[in-house]
VEXDREN-2710 file (C-alpha; in Angstrom, 1 decimal):
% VEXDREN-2710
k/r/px/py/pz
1/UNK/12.2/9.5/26.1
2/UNK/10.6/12.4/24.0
3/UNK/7.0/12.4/23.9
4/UNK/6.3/11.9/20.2
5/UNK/8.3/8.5/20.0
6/UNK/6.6/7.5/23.0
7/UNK/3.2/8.5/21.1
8/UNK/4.9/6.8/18.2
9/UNK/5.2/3.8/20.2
10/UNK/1.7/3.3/22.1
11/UNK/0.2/3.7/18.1
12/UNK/2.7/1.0/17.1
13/UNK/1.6/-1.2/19.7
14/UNK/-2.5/-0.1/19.2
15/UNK/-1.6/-0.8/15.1
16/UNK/-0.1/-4.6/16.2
17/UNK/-2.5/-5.4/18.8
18/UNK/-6.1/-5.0/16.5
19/UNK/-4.0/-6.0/13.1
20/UNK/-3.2/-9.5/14.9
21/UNK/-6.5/-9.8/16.6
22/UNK/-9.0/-8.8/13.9
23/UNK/-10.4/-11.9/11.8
24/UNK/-9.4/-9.7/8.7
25/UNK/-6.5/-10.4/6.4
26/UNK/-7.0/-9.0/3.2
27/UNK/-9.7/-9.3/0.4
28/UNK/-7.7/-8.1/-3.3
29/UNK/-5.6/-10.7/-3.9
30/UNK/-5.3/-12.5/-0.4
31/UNK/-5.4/-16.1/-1.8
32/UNK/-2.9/-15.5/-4.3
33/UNK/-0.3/-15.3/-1.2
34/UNK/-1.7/-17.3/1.1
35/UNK/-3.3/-20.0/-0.6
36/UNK/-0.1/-20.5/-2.4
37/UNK/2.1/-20.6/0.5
38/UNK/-0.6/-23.7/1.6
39/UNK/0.4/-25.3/-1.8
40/UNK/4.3/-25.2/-1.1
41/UNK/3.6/-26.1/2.7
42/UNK/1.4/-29.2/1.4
43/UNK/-1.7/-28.3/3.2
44/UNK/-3.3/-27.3/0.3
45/UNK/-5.5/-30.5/-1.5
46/UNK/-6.1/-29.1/-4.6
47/UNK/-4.6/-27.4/-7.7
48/UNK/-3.5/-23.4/-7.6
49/UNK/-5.0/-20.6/-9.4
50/UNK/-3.2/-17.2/-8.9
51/UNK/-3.2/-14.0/-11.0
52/UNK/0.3/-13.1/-9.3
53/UNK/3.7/-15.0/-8.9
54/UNK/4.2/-17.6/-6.9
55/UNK/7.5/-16.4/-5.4
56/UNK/5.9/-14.5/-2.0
57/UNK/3.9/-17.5/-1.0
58/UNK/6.7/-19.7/-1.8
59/UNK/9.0/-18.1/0.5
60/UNK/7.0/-18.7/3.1
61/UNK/5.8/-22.1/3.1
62/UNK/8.2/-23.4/5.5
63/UNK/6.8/-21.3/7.7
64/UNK/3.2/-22.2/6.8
65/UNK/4.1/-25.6/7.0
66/UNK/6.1/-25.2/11.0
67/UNK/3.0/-23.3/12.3
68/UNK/0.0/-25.2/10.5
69/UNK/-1.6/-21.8/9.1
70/UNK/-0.9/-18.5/7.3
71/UNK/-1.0/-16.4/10.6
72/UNK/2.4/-16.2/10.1
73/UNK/2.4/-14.4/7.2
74/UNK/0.1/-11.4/8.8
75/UNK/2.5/-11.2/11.9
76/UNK/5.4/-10.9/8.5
77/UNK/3.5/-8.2/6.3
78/UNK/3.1/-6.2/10.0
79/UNK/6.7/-6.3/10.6
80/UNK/7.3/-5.1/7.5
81/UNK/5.3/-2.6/7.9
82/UNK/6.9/-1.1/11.0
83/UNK/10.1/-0.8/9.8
84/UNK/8.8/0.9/6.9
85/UNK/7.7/3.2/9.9
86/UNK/11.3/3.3/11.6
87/UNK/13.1/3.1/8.3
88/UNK/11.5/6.7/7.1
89/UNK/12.4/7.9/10.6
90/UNK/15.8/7.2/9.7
91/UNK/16.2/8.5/6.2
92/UNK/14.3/12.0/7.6
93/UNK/17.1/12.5/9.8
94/UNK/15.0/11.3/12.6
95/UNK/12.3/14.1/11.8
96/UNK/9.8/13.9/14.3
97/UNK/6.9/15.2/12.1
98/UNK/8.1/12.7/9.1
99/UNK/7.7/10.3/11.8
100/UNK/4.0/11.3/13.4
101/UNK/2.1/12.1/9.8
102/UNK/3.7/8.4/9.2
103/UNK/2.2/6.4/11.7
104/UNK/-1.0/8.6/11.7
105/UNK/-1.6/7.8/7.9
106/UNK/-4.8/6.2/7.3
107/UNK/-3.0/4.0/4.6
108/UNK/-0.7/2.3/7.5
109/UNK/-3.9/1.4/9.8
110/UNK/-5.7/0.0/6.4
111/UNK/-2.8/-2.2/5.3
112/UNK/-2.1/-3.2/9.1
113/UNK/-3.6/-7.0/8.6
114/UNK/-3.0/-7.3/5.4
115/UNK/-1.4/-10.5/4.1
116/UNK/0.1/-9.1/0.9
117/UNK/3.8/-8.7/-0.7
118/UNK/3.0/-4.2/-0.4
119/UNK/4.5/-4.0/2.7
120/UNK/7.6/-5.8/1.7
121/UNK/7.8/-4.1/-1.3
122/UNK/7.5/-0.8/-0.1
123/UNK/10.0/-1.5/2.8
124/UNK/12.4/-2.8/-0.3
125/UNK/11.5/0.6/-2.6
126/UNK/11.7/3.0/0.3
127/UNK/15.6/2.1/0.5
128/UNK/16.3/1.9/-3.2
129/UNK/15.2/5.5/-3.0
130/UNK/17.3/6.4/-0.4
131/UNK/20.3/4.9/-2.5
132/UNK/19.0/6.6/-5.7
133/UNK/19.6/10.1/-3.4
134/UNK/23.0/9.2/-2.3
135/UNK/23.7/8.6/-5.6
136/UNK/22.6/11.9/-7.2
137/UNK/24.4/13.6/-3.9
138/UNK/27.4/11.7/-4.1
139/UNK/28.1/10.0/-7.7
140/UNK/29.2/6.8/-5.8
141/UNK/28.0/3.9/-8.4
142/UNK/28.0/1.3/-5.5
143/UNK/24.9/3.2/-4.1
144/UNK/22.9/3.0/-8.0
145/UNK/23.9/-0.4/-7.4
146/UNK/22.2/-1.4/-3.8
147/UNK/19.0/1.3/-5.3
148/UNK/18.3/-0.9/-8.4
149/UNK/18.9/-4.4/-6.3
150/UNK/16.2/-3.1/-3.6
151/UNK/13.9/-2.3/-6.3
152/UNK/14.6/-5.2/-7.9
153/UNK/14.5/-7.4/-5.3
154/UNK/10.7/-5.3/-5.0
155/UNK/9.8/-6.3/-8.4
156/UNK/10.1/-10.3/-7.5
157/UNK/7.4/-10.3/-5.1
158/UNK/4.8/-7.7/-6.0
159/UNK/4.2/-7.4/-10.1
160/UNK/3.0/-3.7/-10.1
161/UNK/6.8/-2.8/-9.0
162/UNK/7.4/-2.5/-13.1
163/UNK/5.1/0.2/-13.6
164/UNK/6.5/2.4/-10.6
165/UNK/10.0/1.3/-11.8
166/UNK/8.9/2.5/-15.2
167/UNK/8.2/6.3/-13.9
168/UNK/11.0/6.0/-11.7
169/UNK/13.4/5.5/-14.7
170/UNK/12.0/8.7/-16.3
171/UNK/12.1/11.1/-13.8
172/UNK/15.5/10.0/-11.9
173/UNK/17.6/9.3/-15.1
174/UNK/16.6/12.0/-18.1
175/UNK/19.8/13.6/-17.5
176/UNK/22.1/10.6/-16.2
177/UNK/24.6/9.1/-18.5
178/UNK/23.9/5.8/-20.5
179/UNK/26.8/4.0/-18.9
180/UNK/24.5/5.2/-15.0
181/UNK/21.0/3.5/-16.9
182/UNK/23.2/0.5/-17.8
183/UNK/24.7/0.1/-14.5
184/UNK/20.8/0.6/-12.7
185/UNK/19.3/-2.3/-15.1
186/UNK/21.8/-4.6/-14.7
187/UNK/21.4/-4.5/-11.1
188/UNK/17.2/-4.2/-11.5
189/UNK/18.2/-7.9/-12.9
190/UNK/20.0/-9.0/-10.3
191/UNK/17.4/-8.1/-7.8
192/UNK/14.5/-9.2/-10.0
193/UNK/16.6/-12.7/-10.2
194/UNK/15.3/-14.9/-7.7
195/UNK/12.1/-14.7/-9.6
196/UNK/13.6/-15.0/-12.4
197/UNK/15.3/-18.5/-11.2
198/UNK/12.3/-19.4/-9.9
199/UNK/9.9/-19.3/-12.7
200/UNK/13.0/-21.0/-14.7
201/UNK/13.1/-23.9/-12.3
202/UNK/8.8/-23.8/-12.1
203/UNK/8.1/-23.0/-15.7
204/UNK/11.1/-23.5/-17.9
205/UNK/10.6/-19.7/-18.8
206/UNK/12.4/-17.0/-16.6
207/UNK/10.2/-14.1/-17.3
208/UNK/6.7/-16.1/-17.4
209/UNK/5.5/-14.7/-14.4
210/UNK/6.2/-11.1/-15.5
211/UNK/4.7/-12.0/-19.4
212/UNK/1.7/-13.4/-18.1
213/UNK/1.4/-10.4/-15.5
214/UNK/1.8/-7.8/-18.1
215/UNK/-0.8/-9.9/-20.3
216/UNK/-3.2/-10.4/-17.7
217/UNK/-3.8/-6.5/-17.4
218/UNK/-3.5/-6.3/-21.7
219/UNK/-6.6/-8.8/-21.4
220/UNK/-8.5/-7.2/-18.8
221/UNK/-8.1/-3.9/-20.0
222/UNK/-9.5/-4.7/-23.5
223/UNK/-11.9/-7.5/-23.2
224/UNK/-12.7/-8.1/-19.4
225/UNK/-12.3/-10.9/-16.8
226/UNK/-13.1/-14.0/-18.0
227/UNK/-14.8/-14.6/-15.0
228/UNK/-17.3/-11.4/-15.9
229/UNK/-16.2/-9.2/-13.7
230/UNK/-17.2/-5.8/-14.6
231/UNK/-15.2/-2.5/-14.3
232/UNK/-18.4/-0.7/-12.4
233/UNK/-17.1/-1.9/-9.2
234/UNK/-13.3/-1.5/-9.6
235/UNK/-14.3/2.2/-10.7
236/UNK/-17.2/2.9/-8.9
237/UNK/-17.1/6.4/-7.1
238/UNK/-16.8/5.0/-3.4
239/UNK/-13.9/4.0/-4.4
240/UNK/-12.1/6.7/-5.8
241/UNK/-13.6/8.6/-2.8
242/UNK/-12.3/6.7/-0.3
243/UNK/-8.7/6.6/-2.4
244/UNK/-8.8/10.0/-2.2
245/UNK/-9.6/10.6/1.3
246/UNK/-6.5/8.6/2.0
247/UNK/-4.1/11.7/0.9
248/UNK/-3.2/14.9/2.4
249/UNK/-5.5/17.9/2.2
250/UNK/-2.2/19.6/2.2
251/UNK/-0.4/18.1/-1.1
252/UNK/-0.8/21.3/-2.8
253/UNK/2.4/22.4/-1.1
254/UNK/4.2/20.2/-2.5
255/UNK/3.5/22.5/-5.8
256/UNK/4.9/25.5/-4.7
257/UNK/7.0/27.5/-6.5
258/UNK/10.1/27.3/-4.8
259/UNK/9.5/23.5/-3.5
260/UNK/8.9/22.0/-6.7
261/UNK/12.0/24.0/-8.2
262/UNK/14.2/22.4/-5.5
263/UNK/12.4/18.8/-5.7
264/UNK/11.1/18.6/-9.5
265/UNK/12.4/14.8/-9.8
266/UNK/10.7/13.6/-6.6
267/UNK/7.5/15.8/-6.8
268/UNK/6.9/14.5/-10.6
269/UNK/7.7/11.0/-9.5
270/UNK/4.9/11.2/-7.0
271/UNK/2.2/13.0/-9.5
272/UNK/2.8/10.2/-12.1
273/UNK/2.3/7.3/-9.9
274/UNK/-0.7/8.9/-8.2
275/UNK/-2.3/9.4/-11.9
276/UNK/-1.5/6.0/-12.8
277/UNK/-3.3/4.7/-9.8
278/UNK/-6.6/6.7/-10.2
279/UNK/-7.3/4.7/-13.8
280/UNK/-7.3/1.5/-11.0
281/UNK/-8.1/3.3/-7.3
282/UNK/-7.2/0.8/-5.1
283/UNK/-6.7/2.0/-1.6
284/UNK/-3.6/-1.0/-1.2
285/UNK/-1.7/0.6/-3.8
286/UNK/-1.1/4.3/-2.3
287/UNK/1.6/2.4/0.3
288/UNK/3.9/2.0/-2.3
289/UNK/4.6/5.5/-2.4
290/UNK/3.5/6.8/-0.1
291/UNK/6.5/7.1/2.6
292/UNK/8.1/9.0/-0.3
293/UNK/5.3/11.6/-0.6
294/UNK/5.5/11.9/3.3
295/UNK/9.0/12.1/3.7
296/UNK/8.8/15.2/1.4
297/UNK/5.2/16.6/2.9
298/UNK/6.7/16.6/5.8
299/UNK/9.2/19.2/4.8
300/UNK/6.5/21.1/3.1
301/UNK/4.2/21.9/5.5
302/UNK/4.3/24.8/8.5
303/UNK/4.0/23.7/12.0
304/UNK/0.1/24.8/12.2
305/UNK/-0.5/23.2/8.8
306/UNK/1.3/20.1/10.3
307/UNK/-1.1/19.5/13.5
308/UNK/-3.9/20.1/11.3
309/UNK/-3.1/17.4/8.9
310/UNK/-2.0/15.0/12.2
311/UNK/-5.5/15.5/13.3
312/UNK/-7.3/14.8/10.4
313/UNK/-4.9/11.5/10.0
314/UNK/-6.2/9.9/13.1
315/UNK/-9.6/10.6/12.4
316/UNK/-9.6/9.2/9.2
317/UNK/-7.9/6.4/10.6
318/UNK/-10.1/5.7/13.3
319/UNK/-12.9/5.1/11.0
320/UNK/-10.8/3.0/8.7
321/UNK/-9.6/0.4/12.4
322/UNK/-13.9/0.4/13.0
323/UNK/-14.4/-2.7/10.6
324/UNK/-10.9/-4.6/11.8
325/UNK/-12.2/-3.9/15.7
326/UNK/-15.4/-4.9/14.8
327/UNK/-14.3/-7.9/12.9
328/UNK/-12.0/-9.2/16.2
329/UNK/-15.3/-10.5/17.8
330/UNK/-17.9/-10.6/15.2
331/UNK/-18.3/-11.0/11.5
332/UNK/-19.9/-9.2/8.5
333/UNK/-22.2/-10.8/6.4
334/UNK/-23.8/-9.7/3.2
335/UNK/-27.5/-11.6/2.9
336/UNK/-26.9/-11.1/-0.7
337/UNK/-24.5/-13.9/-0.3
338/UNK/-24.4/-14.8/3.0
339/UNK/-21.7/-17.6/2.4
340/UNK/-19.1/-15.2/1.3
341/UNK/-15.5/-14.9/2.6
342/UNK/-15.0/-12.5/5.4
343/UNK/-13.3/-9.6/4.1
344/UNK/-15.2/-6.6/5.0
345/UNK/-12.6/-3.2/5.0
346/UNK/-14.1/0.4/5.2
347/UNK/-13.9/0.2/1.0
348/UNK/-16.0/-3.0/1.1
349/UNK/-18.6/-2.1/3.6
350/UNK/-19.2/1.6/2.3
351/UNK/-19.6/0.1/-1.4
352/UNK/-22.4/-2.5/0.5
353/UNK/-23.2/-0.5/3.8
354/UNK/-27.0/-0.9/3.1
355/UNK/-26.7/-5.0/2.7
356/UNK/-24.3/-6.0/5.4
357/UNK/-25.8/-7.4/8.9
358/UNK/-23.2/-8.8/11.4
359/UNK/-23.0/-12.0/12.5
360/UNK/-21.1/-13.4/15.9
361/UNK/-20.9/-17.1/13.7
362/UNK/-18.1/-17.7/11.7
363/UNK/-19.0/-18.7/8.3
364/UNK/-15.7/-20.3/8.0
365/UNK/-15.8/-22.1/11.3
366/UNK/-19.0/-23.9/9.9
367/UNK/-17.4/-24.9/6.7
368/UNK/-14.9/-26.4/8.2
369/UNK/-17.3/-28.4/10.6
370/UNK/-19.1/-29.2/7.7
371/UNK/-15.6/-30.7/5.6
372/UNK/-14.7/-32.3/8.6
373/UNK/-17.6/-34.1/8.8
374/UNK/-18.0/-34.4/4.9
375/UNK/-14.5/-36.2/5.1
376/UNK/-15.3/-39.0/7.9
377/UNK/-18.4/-39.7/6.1
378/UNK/-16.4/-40.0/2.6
379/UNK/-12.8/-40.6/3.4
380/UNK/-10.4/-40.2/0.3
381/UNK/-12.8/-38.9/-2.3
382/UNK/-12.4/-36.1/-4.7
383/UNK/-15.1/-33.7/-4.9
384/UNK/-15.6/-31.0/-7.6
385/UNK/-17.0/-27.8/-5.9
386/UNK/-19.2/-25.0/-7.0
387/UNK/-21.2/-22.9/-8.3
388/UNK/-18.7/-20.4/-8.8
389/UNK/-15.3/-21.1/-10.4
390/UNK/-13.3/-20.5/-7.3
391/UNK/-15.0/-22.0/-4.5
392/UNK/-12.8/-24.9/-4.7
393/UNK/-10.0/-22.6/-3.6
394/UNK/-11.6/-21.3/-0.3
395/UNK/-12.8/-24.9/0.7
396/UNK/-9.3/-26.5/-0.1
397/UNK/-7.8/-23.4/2.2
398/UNK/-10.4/-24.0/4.7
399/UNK/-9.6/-27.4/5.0
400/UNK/-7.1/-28.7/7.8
401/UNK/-7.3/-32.5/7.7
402/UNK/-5.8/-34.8/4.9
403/UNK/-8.7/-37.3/4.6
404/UNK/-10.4/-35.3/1.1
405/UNK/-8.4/-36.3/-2.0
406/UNK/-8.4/-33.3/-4.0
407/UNK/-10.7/-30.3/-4.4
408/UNK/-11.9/-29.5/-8.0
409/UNK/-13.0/-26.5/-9.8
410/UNK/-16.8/-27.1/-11.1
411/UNK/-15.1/-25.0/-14.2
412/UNK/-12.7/-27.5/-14.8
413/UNK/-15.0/-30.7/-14.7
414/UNK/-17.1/-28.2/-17.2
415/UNK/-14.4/-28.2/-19.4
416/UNK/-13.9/-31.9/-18.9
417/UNK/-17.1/-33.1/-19.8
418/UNK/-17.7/-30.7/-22.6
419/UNK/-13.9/-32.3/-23.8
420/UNK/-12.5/-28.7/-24.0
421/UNK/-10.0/-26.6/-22.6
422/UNK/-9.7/-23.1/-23.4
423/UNK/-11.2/-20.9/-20.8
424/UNK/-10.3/-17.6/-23.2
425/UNK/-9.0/-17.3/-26.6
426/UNK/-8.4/-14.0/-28.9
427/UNK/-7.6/-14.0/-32.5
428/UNK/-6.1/-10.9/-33.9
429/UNK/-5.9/-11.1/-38.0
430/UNK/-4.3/-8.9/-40.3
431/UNK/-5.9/-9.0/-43.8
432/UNK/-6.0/-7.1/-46.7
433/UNK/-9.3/-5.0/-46.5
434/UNK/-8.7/-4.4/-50.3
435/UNK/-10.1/-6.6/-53.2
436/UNK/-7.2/-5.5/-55.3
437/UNK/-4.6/-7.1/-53.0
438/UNK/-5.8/-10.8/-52.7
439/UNK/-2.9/-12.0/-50.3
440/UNK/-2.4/-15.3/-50.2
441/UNK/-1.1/-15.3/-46.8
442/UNK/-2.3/-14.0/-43.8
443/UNK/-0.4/-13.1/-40.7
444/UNK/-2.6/-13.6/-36.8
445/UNK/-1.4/-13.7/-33.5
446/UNK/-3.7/-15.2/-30.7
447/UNK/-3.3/-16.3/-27.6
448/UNK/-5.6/-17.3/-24.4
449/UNK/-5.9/-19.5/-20.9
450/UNK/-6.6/-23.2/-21.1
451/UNK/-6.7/-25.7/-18.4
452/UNK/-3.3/-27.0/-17.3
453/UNK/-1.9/-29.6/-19.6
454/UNK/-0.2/-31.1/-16.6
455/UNK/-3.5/-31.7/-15.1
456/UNK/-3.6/-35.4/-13.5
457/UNK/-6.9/-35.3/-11.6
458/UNK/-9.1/-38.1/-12.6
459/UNK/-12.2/-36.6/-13.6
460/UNK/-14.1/-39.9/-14.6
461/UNK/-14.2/-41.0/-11.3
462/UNK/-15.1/-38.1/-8.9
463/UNK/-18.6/-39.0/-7.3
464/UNK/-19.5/-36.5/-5.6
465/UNK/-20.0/-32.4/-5.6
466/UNK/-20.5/-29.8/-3.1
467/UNK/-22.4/-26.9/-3.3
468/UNK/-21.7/-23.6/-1.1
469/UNK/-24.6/-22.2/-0.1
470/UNK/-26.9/-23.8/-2.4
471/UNK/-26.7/-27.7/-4.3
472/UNK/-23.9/-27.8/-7.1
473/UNK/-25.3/-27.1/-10.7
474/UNK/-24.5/-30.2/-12.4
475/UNK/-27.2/-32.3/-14.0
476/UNK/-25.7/-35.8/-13.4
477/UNK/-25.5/-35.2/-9.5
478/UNK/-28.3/-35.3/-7.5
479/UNK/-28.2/-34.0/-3.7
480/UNK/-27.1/-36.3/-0.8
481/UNK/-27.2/-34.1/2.2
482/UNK/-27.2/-30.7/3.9
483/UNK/-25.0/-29.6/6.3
484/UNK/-24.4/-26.1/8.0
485/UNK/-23.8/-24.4/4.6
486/UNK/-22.3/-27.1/2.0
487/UNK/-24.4/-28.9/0.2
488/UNK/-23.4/-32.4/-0.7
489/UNK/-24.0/-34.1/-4.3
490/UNK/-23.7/-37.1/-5.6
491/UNK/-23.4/-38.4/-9.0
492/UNK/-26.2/-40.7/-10.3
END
C-alpha cells in the first residue's frame, strides 16, 4: 500500500478516535439538530425552539429513538465527513497531494465532532460540482440534472446552501443557455423537495422554513437578536483570526496569471463565497467549500510549496484537536458562568482563554442527578425554567426519564402572565412626508415572532420553577431547595 494512503489512513483513524471520544459536539447551532431529533424520537418533554429546519433532526429520530441518545448523529456527521475525504480523492483523479492537504486541513479536525447538517451538505455539494464539470466538459444534460439534485438535496438540510447556490448560479451559468438555467432549477426543486414536503405536511406552507430562514438573517442584520445578542462577539477579531488561520498561506496561486485564466469560473466561485463569509466568520462555514478550493490548490502549488503548506496544516491542526483531547477526560468551565453548556472549541476558549478553569465534574452529569431527583420528589409536574430564555431546552435535552411533565420557557410563562404574545414586532409605514399630499390611506407591512398559537401547556397550574445556577426570577415563587446546581421554586 503507498505510504501516503497509509498516512491517510492512521489520520482517519486518529480524526475518528478523539471525534467519538471527546465530550464535545458542537456549540453554533447544536440544539437545533439534536434537540430536535429528541422531539421526533419523543424523548424530548418540552416544546422546540430552532432557528433552522427541522428536516436534519427529523431524519434522524428513529435513530435517536433505537439508541436512546444523539451519539448517533456524531458517529453520522463523521462519516460524512470521511467520504467527503475519499470522495475528493476520487474526483482528483486519485491525486495524492489533493488527498494529504485534505486530511491535514485544520477545517476537517475542527468539524470532526460536530453534530451539524455541514458535513452532509458539503458531501452533497462536493458531487453536484463534479456533475456541474462533466457538464461544461461534456454537454450531457443528465449530469446538470444529478448537479442541481445534489445541491438541492444540500439546500434541505443546511439553510446557508441558498447563498452558495446563489454565487454558484453566477459564476457557472453567465454564458449557459436559458433552456440549461431552466433545466438546473427545476432540478434544485426536486432536490430541495423533501423539505419542501415536509414543511407542507408540518406547516401547511412549503417554503416556510426557507422564508423564515431568509427573515431571520433580514431581522438580525437590521435590528438584532431578540435575545440581545450583540454583533461584538460574532465579529470580534479572534474570530476573524482564527477564520483566517484556517486557509492556505498559499491561496495567492490560485491568482496567477495563467491559473486563473484556465479556472476563472471556479477561482471566482471560491473568492465570492470566502467574501461572503468574512461579514459572518464562522470557522464551521469554510467546509462547505472548502474541498473545492483544495481540489484546485492542489493543482496550484509546486512540490516544495506543497510540503510547506502539509506542515503548517498539521500544526495548525494539532492545536485546534487540544481542546477535543482535553475535553475526552475533563471539562471547561468558565466561572463567569460556571453552569454553562460544555462547548469549548479553540474559537471559544481563545475568545475566553483568560476565564476558563477546567473541571474533571461534569456539569451535565450533575443536572441530570439533580432532575432525577427533582422528578421522584415531584413526579408529573410541569416546571417553568430559567433565568434565561433557553434553559428549558438544555434541561429538557438533559433529561432521560419520563416522570417531568413538560419543561417551560420562563419567557413564555412571562408572556403568559403579562397576557401577551409577541416576543418581536416591526412596523414599516409609508406615508406621505408632505403636507400637501394628505393621503387618506396608508400602506405598512409588519411582521414579528409570537408564541405558538398551538401552544397547549397549562400555564395556570405549573407550581413549581427551577433555577440554573441561581433561584428562578419570578416574584410569585419562593425557593424550595438546592440541589447540585438547580435550584428549585415553588409557587406561593
Amino acid at each position: 500500500m503507498d505510504k501516503n494512503i497509509k498516512l491517510t489512513i492512521v489520520l482517519l483513524i486518529l480524526l475518528s478516535l478523539i471525534s467519538l471520544l471527546t465530550h464535545y459536539s458542537g456549540s453554533t447551532d447544536y440544539g437545533d439538530y439534536a434537540y430536535v431529533a429528541k422531539f421526533f424520537a419523543g424523548k424530548y418533554n418540552a416544546n422546540i425552539r430552532t432557528s433552522h429546519n427541522l428536516l436534519y433532526g427529523f431524519i434522524y429520530s428513529p435513530l435517536v429513538w433505537i439508541f436512546n441518545g444523539v451519539f448517533v448523529m456524531k458517529i453520522a456527521s463523521l462519516l460524512f465527513l470521511i467520504l467527503i475525504v475519499f470522495s475528493l480523492y476520487y474526483i482528483s483523479k486519485k491525486n495524492k497531494i489533493t488527498l494529504l492537504l485534505l486530511i491535514a486541513s485544520p477545517i476537517v479536525w475542527f468539524m470532526g465532532p460536530w453534530i451539524s447538517p455541514i458535513q452532509l451538505a458539503t458531501l452533497l455539494f462536493l458531487w453536484g460540482f463534479f456533475f456541474i464539470e462533466k457538464f461544461d466538459k461534456s454537454g450531457k444534460k443528465q449530469y446538470l440534472l444529478y448537479s442541481g439534485l445534489l445541491i438541492g438535496l444540500s439546500w434541505a438540510f443546511w439553510n446557508t446552501m441558498l447563498f452558495i447556490l446563489f454565487f454558484f448560479i453566477i459564476c457557472f451559468f453567465y454564458n449557459k443557455k436559458f433552456k440549461h438555467l431552466i433545466l438546473f432549477l427545476f432540478s434544485i426543486i426536486l432536490g430541495l423537495s423533501p423539505l419542501l414536503i415536509f414543511d407542507q405536511i408540518v406547516y401547511g406552507m412549503a417554503f416556510f422554513s426557507i422564508l423564515k430562514h431568509i427573515g431571520g438573517i433580514f431581522t438580525f442584520s437590521f435590528y438584532g437578536s431578540i435575545y440581545q445578542l450583540g454583533s461584538t462577539e460574532t465579529h470580534s477579531i479572534i474570530r476573524y483570526i482564527t477564520f483566517l488561520l484556517m486557509f492556505p498561506i498559499f491561496s495567492y496561486r490560485l491568482f496567477s496569471k495563467s491559473f486563473f485564466k484556465e479556472n476563472k469560473k471556479e477561482i471566482i466561485f471560491l473568492t465570492l463565497v470566502f467574501l461572503f463569509f468574512l461579514f459572518n466568520p464562522q470557522v464551521r462555514y469554510i467546509l462547505v467549500f472548502w474541498p473545492v478550493l483544495i481540489l484546485y490548490l492542489s493543482k496550484a502549488l509546486t512540490k516544495k510549496q506543497f510540503r510547506i503548506q502539509f506542515i503548517i496544516f498539521l500544526i495548525i491542526s494539532l492545536v485546534v484537536i487540544n481542546p477535543y483531547i482535553i475535553q475526552v477526560k475533563y471539562y471547561f468551565v468558565n466561572p463567569s458562568d460556571e453552569y454553562m453548556d460544555p462547548h469549548a472549541d479553540i474559537v471559544f476558549i481563545t475568545n475566553n482563554i483568560q476565564n476558563l478553569k477546567i473541571t474533571s465534574i461534569s456539569q451535565e452529569e450533575l443536572i441530570r442527578e439533580d432532575l432525577k431527583q427533582i422528578a421522584k420528589e415531584y413526579p408529573n409536574e410541569s416546571f417553568v425554567v430559567g433565568n434565561t430564555p433557553d434553559n428549558y431546552a438544555y434541561l429538557a435535552f438533559v433529561y432521560l426519564g419520563e416522570e417531568i411533565k413538560e419543561f417551560v420557557s420562563i419567557q413564555d410563562y412571562d408572556l403568559y402572565l403579562n397576557n401577551e404574545s409577541a416576543l418581536f414586532e416591526k412596523k414599516l409605514v409609508f406615508n406621505s412626508k408632505l403636507p400637501s399630499v394628505p393621503d387618506r390611506r396608508q400602506i405598512w407591512i409588519g411582521g414579528g415572532i409570537g408564541k405558538s398559537e398551538n401552544d397547549n401547556t397549562d400555564y395556570e397550574n405549573i407550581e413549581f420553577g427551577i433555577g440554573r445556577g441561581e433561584q428562578i426570577n419570578l416574584k410569585d415563587f419562593k425557593l424550595l431547595k438546592k440541589y447540585n446546581i438547580l435550584y428549585l421554586s415553588e409557587k406561593i
